[in-house]
N, C-alpha and C positions, 0 to 999 in steps of 0.2 A: 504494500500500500504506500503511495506516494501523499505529501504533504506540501505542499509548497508555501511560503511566501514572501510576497511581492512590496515593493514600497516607490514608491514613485519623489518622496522628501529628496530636498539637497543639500548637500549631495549624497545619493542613494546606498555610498558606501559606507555609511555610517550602520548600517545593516551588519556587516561585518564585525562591526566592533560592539556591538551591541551584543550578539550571537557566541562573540570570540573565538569564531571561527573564520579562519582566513580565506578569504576566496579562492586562491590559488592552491589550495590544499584540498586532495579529495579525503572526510577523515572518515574515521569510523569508529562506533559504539558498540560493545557489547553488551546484551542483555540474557536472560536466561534460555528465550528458546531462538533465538537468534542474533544477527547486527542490525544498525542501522548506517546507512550511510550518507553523509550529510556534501552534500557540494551546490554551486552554483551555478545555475544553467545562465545566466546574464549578468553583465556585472559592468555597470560607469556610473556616471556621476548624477546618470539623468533616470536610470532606472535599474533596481538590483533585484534578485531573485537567488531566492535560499530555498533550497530540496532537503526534504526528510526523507527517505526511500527505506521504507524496513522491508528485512527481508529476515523472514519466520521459516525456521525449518522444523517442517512436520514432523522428522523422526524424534530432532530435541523438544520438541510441543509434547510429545507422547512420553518422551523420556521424563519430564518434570511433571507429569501427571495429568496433563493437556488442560482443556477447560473445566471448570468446576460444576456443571449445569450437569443435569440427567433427564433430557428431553426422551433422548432413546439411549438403548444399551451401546451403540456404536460410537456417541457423539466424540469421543476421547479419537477416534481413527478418520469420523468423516465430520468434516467442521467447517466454515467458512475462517478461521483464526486465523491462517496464514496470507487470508488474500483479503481483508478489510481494516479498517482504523477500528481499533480498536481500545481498550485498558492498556496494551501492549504502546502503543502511539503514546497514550499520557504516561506512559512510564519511561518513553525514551524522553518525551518534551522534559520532564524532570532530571533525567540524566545529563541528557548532553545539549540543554539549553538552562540549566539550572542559574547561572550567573543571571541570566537574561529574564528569567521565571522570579527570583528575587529582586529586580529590580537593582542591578549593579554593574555596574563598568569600569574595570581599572584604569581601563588609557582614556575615556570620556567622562567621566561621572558626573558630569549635567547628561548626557542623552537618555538615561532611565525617565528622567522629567520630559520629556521632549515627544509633545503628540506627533504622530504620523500617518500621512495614508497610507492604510496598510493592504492591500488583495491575499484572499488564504485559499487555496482551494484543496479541497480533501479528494482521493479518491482511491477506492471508494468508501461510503460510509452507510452501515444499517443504522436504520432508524423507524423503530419500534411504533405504528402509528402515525408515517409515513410524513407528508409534505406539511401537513395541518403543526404537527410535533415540533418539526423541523425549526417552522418560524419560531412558535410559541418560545421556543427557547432563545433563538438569536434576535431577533427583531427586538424584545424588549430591551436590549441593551442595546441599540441601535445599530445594529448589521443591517445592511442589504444583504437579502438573500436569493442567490440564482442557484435551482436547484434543476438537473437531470434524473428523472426514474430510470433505471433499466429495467428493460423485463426482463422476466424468470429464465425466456429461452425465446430468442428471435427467430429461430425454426417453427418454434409452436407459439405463437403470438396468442392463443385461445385460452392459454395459461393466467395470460393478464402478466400483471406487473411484479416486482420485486419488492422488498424493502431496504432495496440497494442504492445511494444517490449517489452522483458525483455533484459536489458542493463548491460554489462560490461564495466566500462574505469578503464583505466590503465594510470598512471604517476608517475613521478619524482616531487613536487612541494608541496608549504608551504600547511597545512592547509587552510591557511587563503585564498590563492589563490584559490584552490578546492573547497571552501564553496561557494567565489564569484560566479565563475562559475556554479555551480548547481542553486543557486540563482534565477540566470538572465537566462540562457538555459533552464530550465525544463519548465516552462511557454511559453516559446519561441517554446518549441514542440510542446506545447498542442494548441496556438493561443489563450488562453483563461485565464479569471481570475474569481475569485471569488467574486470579489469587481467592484465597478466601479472607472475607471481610469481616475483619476485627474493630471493637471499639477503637483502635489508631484511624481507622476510616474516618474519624467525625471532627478530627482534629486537625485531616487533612483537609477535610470538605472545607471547613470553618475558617483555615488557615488562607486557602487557594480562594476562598469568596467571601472574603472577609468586608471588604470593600465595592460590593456590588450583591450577594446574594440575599441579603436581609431586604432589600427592594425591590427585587425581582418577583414580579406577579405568578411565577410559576415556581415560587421557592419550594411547595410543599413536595411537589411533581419531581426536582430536581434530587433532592433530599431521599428523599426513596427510591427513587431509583440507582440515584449514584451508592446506594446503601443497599443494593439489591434486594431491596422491599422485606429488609430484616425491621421488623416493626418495632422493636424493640431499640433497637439503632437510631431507626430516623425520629422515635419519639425523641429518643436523648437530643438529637443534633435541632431539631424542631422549636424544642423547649430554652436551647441557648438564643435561639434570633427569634421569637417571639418576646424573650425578659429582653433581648438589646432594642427590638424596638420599641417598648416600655420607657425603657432608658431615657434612649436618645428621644423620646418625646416629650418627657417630662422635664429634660436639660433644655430641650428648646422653648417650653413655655417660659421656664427659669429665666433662659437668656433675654427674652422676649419683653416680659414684665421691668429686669432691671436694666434694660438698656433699650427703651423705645423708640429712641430720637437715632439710633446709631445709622451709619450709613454703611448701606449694603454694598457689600462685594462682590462683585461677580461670580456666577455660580462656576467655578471651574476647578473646584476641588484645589483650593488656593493654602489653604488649613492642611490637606493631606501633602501635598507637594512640600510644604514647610516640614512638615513630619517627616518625609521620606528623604529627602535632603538631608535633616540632620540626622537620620538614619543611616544615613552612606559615609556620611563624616565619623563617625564613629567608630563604621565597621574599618575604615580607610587608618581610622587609628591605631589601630589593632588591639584599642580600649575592653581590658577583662572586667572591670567594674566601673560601672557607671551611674551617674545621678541623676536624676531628670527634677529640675528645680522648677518650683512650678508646675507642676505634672498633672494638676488638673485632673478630671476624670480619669485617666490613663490612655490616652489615644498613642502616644507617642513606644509609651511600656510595653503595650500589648504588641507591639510592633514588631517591637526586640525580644521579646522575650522567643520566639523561634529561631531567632540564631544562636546556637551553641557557643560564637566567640564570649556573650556576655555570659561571667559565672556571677554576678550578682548585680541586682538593679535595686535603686535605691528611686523612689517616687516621694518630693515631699511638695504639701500645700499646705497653706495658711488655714485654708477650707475646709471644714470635717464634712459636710454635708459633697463636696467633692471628693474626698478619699474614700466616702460611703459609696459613692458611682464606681470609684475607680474601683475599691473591691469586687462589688459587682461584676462590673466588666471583665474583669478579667478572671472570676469564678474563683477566684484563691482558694475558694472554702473544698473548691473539689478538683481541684490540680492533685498529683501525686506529689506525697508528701516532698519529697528530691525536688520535684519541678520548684514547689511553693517556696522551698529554702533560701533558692533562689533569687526572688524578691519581697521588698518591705518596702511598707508605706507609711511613711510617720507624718506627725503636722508640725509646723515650725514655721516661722518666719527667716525669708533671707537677710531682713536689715538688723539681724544677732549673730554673733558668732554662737556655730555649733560643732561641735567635737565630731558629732555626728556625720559632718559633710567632709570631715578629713579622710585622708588615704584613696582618695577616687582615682583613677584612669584620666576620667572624662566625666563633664558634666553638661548639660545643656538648659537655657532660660530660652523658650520659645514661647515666642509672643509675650514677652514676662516684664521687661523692663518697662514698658510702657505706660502699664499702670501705676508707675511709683510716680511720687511727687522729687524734686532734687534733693531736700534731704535723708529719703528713705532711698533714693538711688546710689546715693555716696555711703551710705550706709550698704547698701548690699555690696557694692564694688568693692569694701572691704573685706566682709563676708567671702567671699567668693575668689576674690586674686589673690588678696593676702592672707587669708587663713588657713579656707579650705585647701586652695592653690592646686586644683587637678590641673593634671598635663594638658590635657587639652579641653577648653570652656567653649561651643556655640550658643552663639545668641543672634537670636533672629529679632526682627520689628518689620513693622510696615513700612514701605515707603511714603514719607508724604507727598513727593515731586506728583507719585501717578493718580492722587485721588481726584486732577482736576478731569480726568477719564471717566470717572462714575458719572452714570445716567443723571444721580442726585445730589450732584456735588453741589455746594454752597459752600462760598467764601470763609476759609476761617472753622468751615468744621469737620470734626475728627469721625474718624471709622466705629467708631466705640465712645458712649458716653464716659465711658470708666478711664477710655484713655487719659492720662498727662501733657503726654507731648506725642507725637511723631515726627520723626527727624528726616528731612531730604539725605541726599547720600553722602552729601558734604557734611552734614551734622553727622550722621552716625559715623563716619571715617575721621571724623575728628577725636569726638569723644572713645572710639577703641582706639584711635594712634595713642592718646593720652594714657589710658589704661595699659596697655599694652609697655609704655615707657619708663611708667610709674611702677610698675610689676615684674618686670622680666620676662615679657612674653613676647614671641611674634607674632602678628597679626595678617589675615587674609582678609577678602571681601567677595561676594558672588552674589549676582540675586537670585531671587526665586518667583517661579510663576512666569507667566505671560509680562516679556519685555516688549516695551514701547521704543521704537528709536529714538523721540528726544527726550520722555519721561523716567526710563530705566523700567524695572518690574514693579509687580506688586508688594515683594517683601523684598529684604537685605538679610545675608546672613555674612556675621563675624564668623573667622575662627583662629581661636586664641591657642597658641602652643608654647606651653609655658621653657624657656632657656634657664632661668638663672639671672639673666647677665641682664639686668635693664639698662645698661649702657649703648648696647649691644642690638636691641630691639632691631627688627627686621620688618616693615610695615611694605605691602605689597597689595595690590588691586587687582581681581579678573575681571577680565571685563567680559563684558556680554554675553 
């Protein structure tokens, strides 16, 4: 079964590095009842094409005990496994697009942020419930979908049709987002997997559609089937995004009531990209313990907590009634005991020193500074450079250059009633040159979000890497 896809962005070989695999290399994957092998049938600036081609061999399909299904006594010797997309497809996309599937890039790490047009076409692929299925699951996430039936047997056309497509979708959207979804959907066609499915299924499910399936109008449909209609399973997996949508509803009346004047952001997942950004800074650090200051409900935690690099995350807010969500969210109460050790949530304010925020890696204030006043901000600058003093500190805020771009902009007012200030890029490059001078650290700069050419993006992110030597300070700028 062949996978392709296409991207038409410029330049189109940023494909390549996103993938990390070199165009000029034919490579290949091993899995347990076969390869895959990954190359590129096109490749320049103005349009790139990346091939997934597995190839299943049937004697090793039998030898690892073939499919798990008992339709008939034969099914293990006659099977369609070797010649469709299948659980087999989401387990090679896991393998040997995994950089690409977490959202990571060593030689770009802006292009995980970076939407794209993207073309996929599958072939072939069963689906269970035929073309009507097909959409229901892509279209709400906003695919175009061009789909071919084949029939059963073009000799005998009286047979009628197959549940066999060869599949087109079409988007705008990250990588990383596109990978999830094929992931989780394609198995979800077929009703079927190659393994047998254990409670580690729900963790996946949750993990791979963390960010899109709790919205998805056909969640329950997904859910069970990618859980092959173990009932017991999909109730558990059910039960965690019906309490998150709970949540997240009662955090946005929350939001809603004490910030009514605030001005809206564009809806472009502006909050996640902040997240995911500092997400890649971290991992880029090679940070084992890290803080998340600020950490609010845990959007950010729950993040990292499936990377093995972090062996311990620290979440602190001011807010109990916040650290109550964050609990929540992230189910601590029913993680395995090993998992939970892992992280802790305490309440604290940043303009104190705390003993507590010593010995970190890495720590990050996202979207955090902004609501201090100047003397609870020089207060936490303490706090944070001179005591705690992790290696490496991100701090993001908004831009104020890009908010004359909101539909609702008015002269003079801020994104957030609760805001202080917001700094154009020249304020915030001033204020971390200074920190950065005063502390012993060197300083970066990059935005985040959707860049404007003469406004810059929607957010700024610092990153502070602590030296020693505040003499010494290294102050440096990315641009664009």
């Amino acid at each position: 079964m062949l996978l392709t896809i296409t991207t038409t962005h410029s330049p189109a070989t940023d494909l390549g590095y996103l993938l990390h695999k070199h165009p000029d290399k034919l490579q290949t994957v091993e899995i347990s009842a076969g390869k895959a092998h990954i190359f590129y049938p096109e490749v320049n600036e103005q349009k790139c094409t990346a091939a997934l081609l597995l190839d299943i061999d049937p004697v090793g399909l039998v030898r690892s005990e073939g499919p798990k299904g008992n339709d008939f006594a034969l099914e293990q010797y006659v099977n369609d496994r070797p010649y469709v997309a299948s659980s087999f497809m989401s387990a090679v996309i896991a393998k040997a697009y995994s950089s690409a599937l977490n959202g990571r890039c060593k030689d770009k790490p802006e292009l995980p942020l970076v939407v794209m047009p993207f073309e996929v076409t599958i072939a072939v692929l069963p689906v269970k419930g035929g073309e009507d299925v097909l959409r229901m699951l892509f279209e709400p996430l906003g695919y175009e979908v061009i789909c071919t039936r084949h029939e059963l047997d073009p000799a005998f056309p009286e047979w009628g049709n197959s549940r066999y497509f060869t599949v087109t979708l079409k988007h705008n959207l990250t990588l990383q987002q596109l990978l999830s979804h094929l992931y989780v959907l394609i198995p979800v066609c077929d009703t079927d997997k190659h393994y047998w499915v254990s409670k580690d299924e729900i963790e996946k499910l949750l993990t791979k559609g963390k960010d899109w399936l709790e919205a998805h109008p056909a969640k329950e449909m997904i859910v069970r089937r990618y859980l092959k209609n173990q009932r017991s399973l999909a109730n558990q997996a059910l039960s965690v995004l019906l309490s998150k949508d709970e949540s997240d509803e009662e955090e946005s009346v929350t939001e809603m009531e004490e910030a009514p004047n605030q001005v809206e952001e564009p809806k472009m997942r502006i909050h996640e990209l902040r997240l995911l950004a500092a997400k890649e800074v971290l991992l880029q650090s090679g940070a084992k313990r890290v803080a998340d200051l600020g950490c609010g409900e845990g959007r950010l935690i729950k993040l990292l907590i499936p990377e093995k690099q972090f062996e311990y995350i620290l979440g602190m807010d001011v807010s109990y009634r916040s650290l109550e969500i964050a609990k929540e969210r992230l189910k601590l109460e029913r993680m395995p005991e090993r998992q939970a050790q892992r992280i802790r949530l305490i309440q604290g304010s940043l303009t104190y020193r705390d003993k507590r925020l010593e010995g970190f890696d890495a720590a990050t204030l996202v979207e955090v500074i902004e609501h201090l006043d100047e003397p609870r901000l020089a207060a936490l600058e303490k706090s944070v450079f001179e005591y705690a003093r992790p290696v490496t500190v991100v701090v993001t805020t908004p831009n104020a250059e890009y908010n004359v771009r909101f539909a609702n902009h008015e002269e003079g007012k801020m994104r957030h009633s609760d805001h202080r200030f917001e700094w154009t890029r020249a304020q915030f490059a001033h204020w971390g040159n200074r920190i950065a001078h005063e502390h012993g650290y060197t300083v970066t700069y990059q935005p985040v979000g959707e860049v404007d050419e003469e406004v810059g993006a929607l957010s700024q992110m610092a990153v502070f890497t602590y030296t020693g030597h505040a003499a010494d300070t290294v102050v440096k700028t990315l641009e664009a």
